[in-house]
N, C-alpha and C positions, 0 to 999 in steps of 0.2 A: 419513744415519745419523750420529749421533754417540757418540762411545767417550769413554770414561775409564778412569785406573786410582786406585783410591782406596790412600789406605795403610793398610797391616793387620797391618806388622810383618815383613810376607818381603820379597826384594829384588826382587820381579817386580811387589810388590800384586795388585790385584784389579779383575777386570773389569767394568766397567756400563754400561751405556747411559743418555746424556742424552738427555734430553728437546728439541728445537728451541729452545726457547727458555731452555736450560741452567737452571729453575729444577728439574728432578724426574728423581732418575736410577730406575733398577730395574735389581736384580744379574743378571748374565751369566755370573756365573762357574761355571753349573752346565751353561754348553754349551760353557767355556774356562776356566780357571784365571784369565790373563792373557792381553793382548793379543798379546805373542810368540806361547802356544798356540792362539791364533786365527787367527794371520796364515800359522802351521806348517801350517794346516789350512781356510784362506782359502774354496778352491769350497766346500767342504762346508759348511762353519761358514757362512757369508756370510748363506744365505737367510735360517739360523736367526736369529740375529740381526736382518737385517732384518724379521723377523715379529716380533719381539719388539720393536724398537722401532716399526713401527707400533701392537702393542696401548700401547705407554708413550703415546703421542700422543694417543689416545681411552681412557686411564685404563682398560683391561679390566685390567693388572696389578697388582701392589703397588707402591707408589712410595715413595722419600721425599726430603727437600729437598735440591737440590745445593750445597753448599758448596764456593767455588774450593778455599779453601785447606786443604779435608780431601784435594785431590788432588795425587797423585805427578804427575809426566811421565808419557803414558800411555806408554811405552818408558824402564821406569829404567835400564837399560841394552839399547843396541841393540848387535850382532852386528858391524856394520860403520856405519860413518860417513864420508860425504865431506861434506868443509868443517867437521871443527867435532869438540870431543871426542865417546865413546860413553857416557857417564854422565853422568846427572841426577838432579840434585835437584827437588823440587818448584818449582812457579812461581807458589807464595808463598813459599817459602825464603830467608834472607838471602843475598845477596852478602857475603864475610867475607873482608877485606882481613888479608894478614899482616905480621907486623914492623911497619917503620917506612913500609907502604906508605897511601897517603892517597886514590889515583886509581887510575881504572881504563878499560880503553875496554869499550864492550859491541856488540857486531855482533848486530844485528836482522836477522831473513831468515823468511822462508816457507821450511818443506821439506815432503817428500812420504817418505813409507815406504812401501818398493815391497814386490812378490812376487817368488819367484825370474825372474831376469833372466838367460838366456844369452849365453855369450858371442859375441861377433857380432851382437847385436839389432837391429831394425832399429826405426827411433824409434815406427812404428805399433805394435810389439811393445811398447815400452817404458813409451809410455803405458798400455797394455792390463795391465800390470803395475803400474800407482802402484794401493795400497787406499785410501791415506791423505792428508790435506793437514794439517800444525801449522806451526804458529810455533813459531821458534826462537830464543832468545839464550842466547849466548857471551859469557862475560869472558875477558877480553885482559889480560896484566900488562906491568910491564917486563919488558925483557928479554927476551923473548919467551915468557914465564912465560903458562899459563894459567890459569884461575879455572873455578868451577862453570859448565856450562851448566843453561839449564833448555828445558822446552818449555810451549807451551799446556797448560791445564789440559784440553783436549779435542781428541782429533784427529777429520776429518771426510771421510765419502767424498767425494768429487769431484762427485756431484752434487749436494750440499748447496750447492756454490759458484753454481748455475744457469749463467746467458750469463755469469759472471763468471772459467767456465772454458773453456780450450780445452787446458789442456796447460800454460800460465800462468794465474796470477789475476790479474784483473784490477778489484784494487779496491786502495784505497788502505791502507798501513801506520802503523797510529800508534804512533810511537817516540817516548817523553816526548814535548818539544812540535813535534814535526812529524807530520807527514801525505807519506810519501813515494810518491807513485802508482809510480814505476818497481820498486820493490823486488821485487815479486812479480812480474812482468814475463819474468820464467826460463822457456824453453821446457824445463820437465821432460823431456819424452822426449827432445830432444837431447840434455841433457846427460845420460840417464842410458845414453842409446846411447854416447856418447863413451867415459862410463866403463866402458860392457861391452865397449870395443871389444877390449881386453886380458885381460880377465877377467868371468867372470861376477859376479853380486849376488847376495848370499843372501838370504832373504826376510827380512824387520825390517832391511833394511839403511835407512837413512836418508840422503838426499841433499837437501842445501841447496844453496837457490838465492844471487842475490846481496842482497848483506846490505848494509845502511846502520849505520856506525859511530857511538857515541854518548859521550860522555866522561860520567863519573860520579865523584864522590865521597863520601868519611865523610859522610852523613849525609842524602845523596840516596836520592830512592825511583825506580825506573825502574819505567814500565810500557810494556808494547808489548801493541797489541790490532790486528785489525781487524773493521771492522762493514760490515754489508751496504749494499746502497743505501736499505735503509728508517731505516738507524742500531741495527742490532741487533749485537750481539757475535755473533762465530759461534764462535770459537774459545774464548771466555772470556780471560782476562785475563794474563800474568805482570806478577807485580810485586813485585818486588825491591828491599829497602831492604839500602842499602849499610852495612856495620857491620865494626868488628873483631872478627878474628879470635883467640878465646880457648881455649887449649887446656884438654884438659880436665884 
């Protein structure tokens, strides 16, 4: 199954289901608001949903065409975050350099958005808690200044990933002009056991894996995607042109 949240003017947006082949979404939002109140309510919601996007798949419901860049981050803001800010922007949004700033670094990474996570988990627990798989990037500033993050235009359950998952993905990352096989390579449940080991996870918590760094400048477009082994996008695309920042 695949999610989205479209923007519609609230800071949560609005929930729909794509299509597999990310051309055709159909609203959700009448069995969830937004994705947070989906994931608040995960067992119950889940089947619903997934019946709803199987009829999207054989057209029984209303559909209409998906556009990346009508979508927010499906999580414009999450709850908690390891590795990386809790608010985004869309991932078609600019990257918006301030002052006299010209560059920037961006950290590429797969994450997963789990379900409530107790404390003490043990990593079969942990996995059994990811709903979610996105792409993520983060801008880096000097200084140790940060910049917007965004995510995938579409998060996806886990088995959308097929033998590509066990807990890691295991397909390859395109960040502008590379292709890095290790990036998604993160065993999710260990790390999300490590970080339960002190505390619990609230559900919409977001946890990134390891991330591959990319330097950017005024007037650069990043994009980071990954595609399956047939060459299909699963996630959809961010892409980010790099621009100054002008207040209003």
């Amino acid at each position: 199954m695949k999610l989205a949240t479209l923007k519609n003017g609230s800071r949560d947006g609005k929930l729909v289901i794509v299509s597999r082949d990310l051309t055709r979404y159909t609203d959700a939002s009448f069995l969830a608001p937004n994705l947070q109140a989906a994931l608040d309510d995960w067992r119950r919601i889940f089947p619903h949903l997934t019946a709803l996007a199987d009829s999207l798949e054989i057209g029984s419901v209303p559909s209409s065409r998906f556009h990346e860049h009508d979508a927010h981050s499906p999580l414009p803001r999450a709850y908690q975050r390891l590795g990386g800010g809790d608010a985004f922007v869309g991932p078609r949004d600019p990257i918006e350099l301030a002052g006299k700033t010209r560059d920037a670094k961006i950290e590429a990474a797969v994450a997963v958005i789990v379900a409530d996570v107790a404390m003490g988990a043990t990593a079969d627990a942990a996995k059994d808690a990811i709903a979610l798989v996105v792409l993520s990037a983060d801008t880096d500033l000097d200084a140790g200044h940060s910049g917007t993050s965004a995510l995938s235009p579409v998060a996806v359950t886990p088995d959308e990933l097929g033998d590509a998952w066990d807990g890691a993905v295991h397909l390859p990352l395109q960040a502008g002009t590379r292709s890095i096989a290790s990036v998604g390579w993160t065993s999710f449940p260990k790390l999300i056991a490590d970080a339960a080991s002190t505390r619990p996870l609230g559900t919409g918590a977001i946890v990134r894996g390891a991330v591959e760094a990319l330097s950017v400048s005024l007037g650069d477009t990043l994009r980071v995607e990954m595609k399956d082994k047939s060459g299909h996008s699963i996630f959809g695309a961010i892409e980010r042109q790099v621009g100054r920042f002008e207040p209003a």
